[in-house]
C-alpha positions in Angstrom: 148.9 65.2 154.2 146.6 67.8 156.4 148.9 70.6 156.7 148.2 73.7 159.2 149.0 77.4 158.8 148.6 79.4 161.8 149.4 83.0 160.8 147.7 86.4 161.2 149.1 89.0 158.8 146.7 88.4 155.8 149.9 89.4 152.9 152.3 86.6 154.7 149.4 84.1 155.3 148.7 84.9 151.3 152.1 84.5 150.3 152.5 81.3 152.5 149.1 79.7 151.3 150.0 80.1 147.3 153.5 78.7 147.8 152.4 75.9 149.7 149.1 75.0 147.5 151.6 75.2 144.5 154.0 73.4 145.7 151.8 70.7 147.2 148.1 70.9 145.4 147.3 67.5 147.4 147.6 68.6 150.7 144.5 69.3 152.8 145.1 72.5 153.8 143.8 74.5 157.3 144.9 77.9 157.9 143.4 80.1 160.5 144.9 83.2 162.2 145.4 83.4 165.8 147.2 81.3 168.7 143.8 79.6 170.1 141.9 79.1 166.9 144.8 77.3 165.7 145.1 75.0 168.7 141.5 74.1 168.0 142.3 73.2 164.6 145.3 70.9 165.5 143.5 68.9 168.4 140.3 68.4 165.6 142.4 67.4 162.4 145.8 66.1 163.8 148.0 67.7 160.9 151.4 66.3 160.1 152.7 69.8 159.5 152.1 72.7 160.7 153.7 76.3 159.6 153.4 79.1 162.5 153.9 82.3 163.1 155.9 83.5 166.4 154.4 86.3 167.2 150.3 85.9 167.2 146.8 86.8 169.0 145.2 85.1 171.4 142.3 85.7 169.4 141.2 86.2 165.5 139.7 89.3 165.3 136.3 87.6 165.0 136.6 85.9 167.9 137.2 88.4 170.3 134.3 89.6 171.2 134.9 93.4 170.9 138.3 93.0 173.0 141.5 94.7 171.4 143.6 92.4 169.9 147.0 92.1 171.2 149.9 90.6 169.6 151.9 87.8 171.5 155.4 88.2 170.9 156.0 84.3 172.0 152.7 82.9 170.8 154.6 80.0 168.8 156.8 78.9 171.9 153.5 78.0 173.3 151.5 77.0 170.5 154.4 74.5 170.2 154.4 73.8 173.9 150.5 72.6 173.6 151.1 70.7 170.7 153.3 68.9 172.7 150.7 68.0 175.1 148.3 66.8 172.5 150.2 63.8 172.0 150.2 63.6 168.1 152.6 63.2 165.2 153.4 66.5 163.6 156.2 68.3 162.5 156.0 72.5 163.2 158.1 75.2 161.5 158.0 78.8 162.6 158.4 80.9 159.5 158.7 85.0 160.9 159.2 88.2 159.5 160.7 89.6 162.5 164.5 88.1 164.0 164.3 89.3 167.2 161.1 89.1 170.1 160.1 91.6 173.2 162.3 94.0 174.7 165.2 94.6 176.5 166.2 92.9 178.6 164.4 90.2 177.7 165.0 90.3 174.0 165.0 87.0 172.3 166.5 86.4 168.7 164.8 83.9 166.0 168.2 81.9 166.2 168.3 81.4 169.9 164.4 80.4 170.0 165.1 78.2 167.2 167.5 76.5 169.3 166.0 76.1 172.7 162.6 74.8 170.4 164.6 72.3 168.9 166.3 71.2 172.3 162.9 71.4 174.3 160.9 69.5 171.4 163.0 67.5 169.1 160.7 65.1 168.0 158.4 68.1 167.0 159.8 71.1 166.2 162.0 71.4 163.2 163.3 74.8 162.8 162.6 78.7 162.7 163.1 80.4 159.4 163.1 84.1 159.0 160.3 85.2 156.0 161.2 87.6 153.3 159.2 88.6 150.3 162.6 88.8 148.6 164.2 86.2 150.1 163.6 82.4 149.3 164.9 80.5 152.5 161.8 80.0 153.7 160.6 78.2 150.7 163.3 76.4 150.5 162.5 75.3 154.6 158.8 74.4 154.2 159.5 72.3 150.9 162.7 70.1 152.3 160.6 69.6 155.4 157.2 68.7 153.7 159.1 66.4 151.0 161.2 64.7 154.5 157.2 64.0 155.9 157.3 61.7 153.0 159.9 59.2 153.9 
């Protein structure tokens, strides 16, 4: 299966690459690290998962031309939102370190974008998972969902 990991801090992306490629050595893996470089890659290779960060750049830092990089808080609502729009079958999980998103008042929490991803795009969004080095729930996310790709 071509699988797609869309994240920019290189220790996470690390982490997420070696669990993935142990867990599933077949896959075709893709992973690039920034909201429009990973659009490209899922318009040219279609995957049938894809892991994503929420909170991205517009731009990898090669990319942007000597422009500072700034950090999108909701970079995955609309990295999912385009998918959408692309008209393929996929499956996205958002896997973040942080639980909540912006600032007051507009604060957002991982739970409640979960759930208006999942009511928005149910045929493509599956869920949001917080990530821990310590903690194993997000493991235990990507696996059930790859394995369910394969019913």
């Amino acid at each position: 299966m071509k699988t797609l990991i869309v994240e920019d801090n290189p220790k996470k992306r690390a982490s997420l690459v070696e669990y993935y490629s142990s867990e599933f050595p077949t896959d075709e893996l893709s992973v690039t690290p920034a909201l429009i470089s990973g659009l490209r890659v899922a318009r040219d290779i279609k995957p049938g998962f894809i892991i994503l960060d929420m909170t991205l750049p517009n731009y990898a830092p090669d990319e942007s031309k000597g422009s500072r990089i700034e950090l999108m808080p909701f970079a995955g609502r609309e990295f999912v939102m385009r998918v959408n729009r692309m008209s393929f079958e996929t499956k996205v999980v958002i896997v973040s370190m942080f639980e909540t998103f912006d600032i007051a008042p507009r604060l957002i929490t991982l739970n409640s974008l979960d759930a208006e991803l999942r009511e928005r795009y149910p045929h493509l969004f599956v869920q949001a998972v917080h990530y821990s080095s310590s903690q194993a729930d997000w493991k235990t996310t990507i696996k059930n969902v790859r394995l369910s790709l394969d019913k």
